[in-house]
Structure formats: structure tokens, C-alpha cells
C-alpha positions in Angstrom: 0.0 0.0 0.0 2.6 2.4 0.8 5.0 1.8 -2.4 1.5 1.8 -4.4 1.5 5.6 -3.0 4.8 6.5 -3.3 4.3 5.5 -7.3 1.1 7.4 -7.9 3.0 10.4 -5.9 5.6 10.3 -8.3 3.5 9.8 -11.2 1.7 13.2 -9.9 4.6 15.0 -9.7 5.8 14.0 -13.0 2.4 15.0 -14.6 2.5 18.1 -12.7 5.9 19.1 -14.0 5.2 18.0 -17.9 2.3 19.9 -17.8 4.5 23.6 -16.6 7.1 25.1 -18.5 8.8 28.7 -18.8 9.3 30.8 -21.1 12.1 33.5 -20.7 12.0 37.2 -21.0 14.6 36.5 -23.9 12.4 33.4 -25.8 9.4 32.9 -27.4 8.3 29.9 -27.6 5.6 27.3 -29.8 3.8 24.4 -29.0 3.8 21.1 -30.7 0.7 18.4 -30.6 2.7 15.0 -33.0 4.3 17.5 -35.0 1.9 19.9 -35.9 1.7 23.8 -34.1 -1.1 24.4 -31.7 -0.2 27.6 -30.6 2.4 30.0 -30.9 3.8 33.6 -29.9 3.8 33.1 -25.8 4.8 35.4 -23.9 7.2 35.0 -21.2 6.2 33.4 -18.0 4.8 30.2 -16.6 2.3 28.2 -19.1 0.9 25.0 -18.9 0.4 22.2 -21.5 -0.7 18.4 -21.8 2.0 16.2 -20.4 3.5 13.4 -23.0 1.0 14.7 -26.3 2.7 18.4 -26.9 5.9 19.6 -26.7 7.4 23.2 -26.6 9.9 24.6 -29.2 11.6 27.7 -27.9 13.5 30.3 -29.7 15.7 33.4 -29.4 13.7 36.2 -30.0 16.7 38.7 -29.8 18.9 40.2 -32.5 20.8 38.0 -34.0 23.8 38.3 -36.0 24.7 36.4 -39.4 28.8 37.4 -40.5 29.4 37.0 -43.6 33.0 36.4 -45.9 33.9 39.1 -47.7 31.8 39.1 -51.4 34.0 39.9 -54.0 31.8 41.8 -57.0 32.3 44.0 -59.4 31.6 47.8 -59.9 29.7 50.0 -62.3 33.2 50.4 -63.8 33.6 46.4 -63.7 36.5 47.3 -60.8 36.5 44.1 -58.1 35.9 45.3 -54.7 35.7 43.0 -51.9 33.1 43.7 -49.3 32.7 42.8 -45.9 29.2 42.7 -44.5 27.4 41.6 -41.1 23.1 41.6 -41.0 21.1 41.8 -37.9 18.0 40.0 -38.3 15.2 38.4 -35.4 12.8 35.8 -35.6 9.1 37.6 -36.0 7.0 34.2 -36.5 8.0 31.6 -34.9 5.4 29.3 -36.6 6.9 30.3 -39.9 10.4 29.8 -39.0 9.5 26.6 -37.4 7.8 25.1 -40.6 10.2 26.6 -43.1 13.7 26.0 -41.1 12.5 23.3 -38.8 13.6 26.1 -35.9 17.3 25.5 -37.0 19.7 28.9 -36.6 22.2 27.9 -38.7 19.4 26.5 -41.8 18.0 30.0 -41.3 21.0 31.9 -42.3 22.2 29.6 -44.9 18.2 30.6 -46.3 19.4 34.4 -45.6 22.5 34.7 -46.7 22.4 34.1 -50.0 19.4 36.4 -50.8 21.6 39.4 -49.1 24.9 38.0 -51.1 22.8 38.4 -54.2 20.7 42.0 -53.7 24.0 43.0 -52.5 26.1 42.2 -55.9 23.4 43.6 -57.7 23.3 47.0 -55.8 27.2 47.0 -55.9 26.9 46.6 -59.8 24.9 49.8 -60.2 27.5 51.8 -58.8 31.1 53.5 -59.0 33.9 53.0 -56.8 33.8 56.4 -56.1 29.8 56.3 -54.9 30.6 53.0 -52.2 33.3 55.1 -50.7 32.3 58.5 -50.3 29.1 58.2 -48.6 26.5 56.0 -50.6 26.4 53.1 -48.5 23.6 54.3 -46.0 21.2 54.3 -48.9 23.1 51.3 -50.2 21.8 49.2 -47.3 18.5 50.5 -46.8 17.8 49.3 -50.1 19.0 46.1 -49.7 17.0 45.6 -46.2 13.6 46.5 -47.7 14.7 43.6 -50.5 15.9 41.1 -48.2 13.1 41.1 -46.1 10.7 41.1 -49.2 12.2 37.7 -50.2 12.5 35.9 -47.1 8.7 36.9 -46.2 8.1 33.6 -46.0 10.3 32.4 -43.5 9.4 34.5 -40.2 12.2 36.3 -39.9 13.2 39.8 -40.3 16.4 41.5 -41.0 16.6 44.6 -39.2 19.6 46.1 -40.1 22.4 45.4 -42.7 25.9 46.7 -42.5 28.6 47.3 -44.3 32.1 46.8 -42.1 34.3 47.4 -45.1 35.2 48.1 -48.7 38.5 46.5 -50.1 40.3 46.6 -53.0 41.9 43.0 -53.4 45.7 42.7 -53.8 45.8 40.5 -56.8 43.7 43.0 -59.2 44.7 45.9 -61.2 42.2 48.1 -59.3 44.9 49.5 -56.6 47.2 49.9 -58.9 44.7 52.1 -61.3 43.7 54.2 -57.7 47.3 54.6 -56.9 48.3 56.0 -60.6 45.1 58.5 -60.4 46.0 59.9 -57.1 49.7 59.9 -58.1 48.4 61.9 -61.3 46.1 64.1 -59.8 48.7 65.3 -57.0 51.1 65.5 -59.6 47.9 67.8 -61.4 47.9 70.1 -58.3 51.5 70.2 -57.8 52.2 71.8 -61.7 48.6 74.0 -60.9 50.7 75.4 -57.5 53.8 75.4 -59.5 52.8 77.5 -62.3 50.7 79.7 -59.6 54.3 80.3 -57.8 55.9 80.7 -60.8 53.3 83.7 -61.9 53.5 85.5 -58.4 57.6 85.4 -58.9 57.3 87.3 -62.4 54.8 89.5 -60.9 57.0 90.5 -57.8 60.4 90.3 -60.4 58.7 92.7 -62.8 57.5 95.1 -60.2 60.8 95.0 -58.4 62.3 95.6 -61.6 60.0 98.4 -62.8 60.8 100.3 -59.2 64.3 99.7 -59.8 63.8 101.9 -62.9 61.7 104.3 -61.8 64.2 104.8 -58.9 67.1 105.2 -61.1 65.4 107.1 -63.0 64.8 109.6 -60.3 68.2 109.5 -59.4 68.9 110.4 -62.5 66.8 113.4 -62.9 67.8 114.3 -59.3 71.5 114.2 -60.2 70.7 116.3 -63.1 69.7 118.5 -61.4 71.9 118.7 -59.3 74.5 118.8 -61.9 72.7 121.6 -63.6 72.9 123.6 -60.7 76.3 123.5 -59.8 77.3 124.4 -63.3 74.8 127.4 -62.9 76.7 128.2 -60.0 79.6 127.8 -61.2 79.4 129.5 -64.3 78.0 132.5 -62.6 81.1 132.3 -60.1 83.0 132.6 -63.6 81.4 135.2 -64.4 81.7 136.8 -61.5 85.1 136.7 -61.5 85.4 137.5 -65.0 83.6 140.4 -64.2 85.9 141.8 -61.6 89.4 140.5 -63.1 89.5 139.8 -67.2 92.9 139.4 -67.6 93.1 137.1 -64.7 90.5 134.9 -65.7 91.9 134.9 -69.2 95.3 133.8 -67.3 93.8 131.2 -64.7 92.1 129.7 -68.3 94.7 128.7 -69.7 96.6 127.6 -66.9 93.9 125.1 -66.9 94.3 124.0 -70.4 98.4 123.7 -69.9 97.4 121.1 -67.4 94.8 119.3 -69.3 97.3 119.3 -72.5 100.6 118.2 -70.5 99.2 115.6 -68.4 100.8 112.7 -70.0 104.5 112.4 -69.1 105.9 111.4 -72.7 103.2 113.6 -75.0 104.3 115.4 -78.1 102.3 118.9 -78.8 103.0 121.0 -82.3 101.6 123.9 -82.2 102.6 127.2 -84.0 105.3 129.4 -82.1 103.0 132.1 -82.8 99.9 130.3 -81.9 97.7 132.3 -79.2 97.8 128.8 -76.9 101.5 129.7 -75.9 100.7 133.3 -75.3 101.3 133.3 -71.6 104.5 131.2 -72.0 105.6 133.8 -74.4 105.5 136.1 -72.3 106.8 134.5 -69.2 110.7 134.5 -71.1 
């Protein structure tokens, strides 16, 4: 009698604890009757169901992340890029994903992964290099996400964000090479336009320096001139000043000056007329 009780105790408890089960804050869960969905979406907390005929399928209903290799693809320019991408996606119906992936993570994303590989390539091939790198990948990906969810409709999930980590240029293509040559030409473009910039301010401060160089000679040429031409006025009125007070002197100081000018070289030779009126005052100094 006792170990009859003890049996149908444990057969309570055992019916008791089949029929509970928990679903976390982080899970939502389905329930299965031989195979085929009963119910599904619960919410988390304590929920009961027949013991032995139904079972619970639970999933992780928080982001989860598929990483991808880096797609190699070509350009609008048929350039190869290599692109490395990551998506964030979620499970929205269970009873979908259940059916269509059999609740499998790793089935899911091999479903996913592909459809992404493929709206990506095609994006990719509509533009430039130029347009991935400066700043078209935000609308890139936005695009893509509204596809990608449009084709995997059917599997209860979602992908709520897509993004790209980076865009490479692979070793073993001509691409880097071509980049490297156009930024080597177009520094090379910049350094001639700053070149021949340099070179035009230089004539313009040579030819202004030159131009004030004439116009100060130029002064300093009238100003000596001038200069010149006054002294001689003064001078020539000195002379005649003192030609005024003392002819004969003047006459005489005269051509002391031009004896000096004539006999200035030591060996010179002079013929001149004994009677001529240059030798007038040595004439008369015998």
C-alpha cells in the first residue's frame, strides 16, 4: 500500500511538471501536438500544457547576428571590390520559421545569406567605386534591407539592419594599382597648378621689383641732373663773377687750366705754331 502511494505520488509530480514550463523574457516559444503547431507567440512566464502529447519549441527572440565572408563583386566600372558585410536579423514568426527551417539557426541563415549575397552584388553593380566610398552606402543598405526582407517573407524572420564593415580593394587585381596612378596623377595635377601659380607671383613681384628699380634710377637720375645743372649754374656764374671783376686774370687762370689738361701725359708730343695764341702766356713768361 505504501510503495502503491509513493508510485502514484511520483506519477503526480511527474504529470504536474510535464504539464508547466517557462518561457524566458529573452524566448518565445511554440507548442507542438505530434508534429503539428497548436499555438504560438507566448509570452514569457509560466504556461501549462498536456503532459507526454505536446511539446514546446523555444526560440531566441533577440537580434541576432549572421557574418558574412567578404563578397568579391564588381563595380559599375567592372572594378573588383571585396566587401565585408554583417546583418542583424530576429525571428518575427515563430510558426513560420519553425515550418520553413525546422527552428534551425544555422538553416536559417544559410536561407538568408544568399538572398543578401545576391541584392547586394546587384546594388554594388549599379554603382562606382567612387559612390561606395564616399558616402553611398547608407542608402546602399537601406535598399537592400527593404529587398531582403521582401524575399524571405516567407520564413518569419526579419532583417533589421544590414551593414557594411568594409570596402577593399583585393591585392591580386589591377584596381589598386589604377587608384594609386590616379592619385599619383592628380597630386602630380595640383602640384604643376601650384607650381605655375608660384611661378606667376615670382614674375609678378620680379617685374614690379624691376619696374621700381627703374623708376628709382630714373629719379636718381633726374635728381643728379639736377643737381649737376645747378652746380654748373653756380659755377658758371662764379666765372662770371670773376670775370667780371678781373678779365685778364680769368683769361690767365684759363689757360693755366688747359696747360694742365694738354701736358698731363709724361711722354706727349704737342705742335703747335710758335706764334699760336695757346703759348701766349709762356711767351711772355721769357
Amino acid at each position: 500500500m505504501r510503495f502503491a502511494s509513493i508510485v502514484i505520488l511520483l506519477a503526480a509530480v511527474f504529470i504536474a511538471g510535464s504539464s508547466i514550463f517557462i518561457v524566458r523574457a529573452d524566448q518565445t516559444a511554440i507548442l507542438l501536438q505530434f508534429g503539428r503547431i497548436v499555438k504560438s507567440g507566448y509570452e514569457p512566464g509560466l504556461h501549462f500544457k498536456m503532459p507526454l502529447l505536446q511539446q514546446v519549441q523555444r526560440f531566441d527572440k533577440r537580434l541576432l547576428t549572421l557574418e558574412s565572408p567578404p563578397e568579391r563583386t564588381l563595380t559599375s566600372e567592372k572594378k573588383d571590390v571585396n566587401i565585408d558585410f554583417f546583418v542583424k536579423w530576429r525571428i518575427s514568426d515563430p510558426a513560420r520559421y519553425y515550418v520553413s527551417v525546422g527552428g534551425d539557426e544555422s538553416v536559417a541563415q544559410t536561407r538568408v545569406a544568399p538572398r543578401i549575397r545576391d541584392g547586394l552584388r546587384t546594388a554594388v553593380n549599379s554603382k562606382t567605386l567612387q559612390e561606395l566610398v564616399s558616402g553611398g552606402r547608407a542608402d546602399l543598405t537601406q535598399g537592400l534591407i527593404a529587398e531582403a526582407n521582401t524575399a524571405i517573407e516567407g520564413l518569419g524572420i526579419e532583417v533589421i539592419d544590414l551593414r557594411i564593415k568594409r570596402i577593399d580593394l583585393p591585392e591580386d587585381g589591377t584596381v589598386i594599382n589604377s587608384v594609386y596612378e590616379r592619385m599619383r596623377s592628380e597630386r602630380k595635377k595640383v602640384a604643376s597648378q601650384l607650381r605655375a601659380e608660384g611661378e606667376e607671383v615670382s614674375r609678378t613681384i620680379q617685374a614690379d621689383a624691376d619696374r621700381q628699380v627703374q623708376v628709382i634710377k630714373a629719379e636718381a637720375y633726374r635728381d643728379a641732373e639736377k643737381t649737376r645743372g645747378e652746380g654748373d649754374a653756380a659755377a658758371a656764374q662764379t666765372y662770371a663773377a670773376a670775370y667780371g671783376r678781373d678779365a685778364e686774370f680769368y683769361a690767365f687762370y684759363r689757360s693755366l687750366e688747359a696747360y694742365r689738361e694738354s701736358f698731363v701725359t709724361p711722354n706727349g708730343l704737342l705742335l703747335l705754331d710758335p706764334k699760336s695764341e695757346f703759348l701766349h702766356y709762356l711767351q711772355e713768361s721769357k
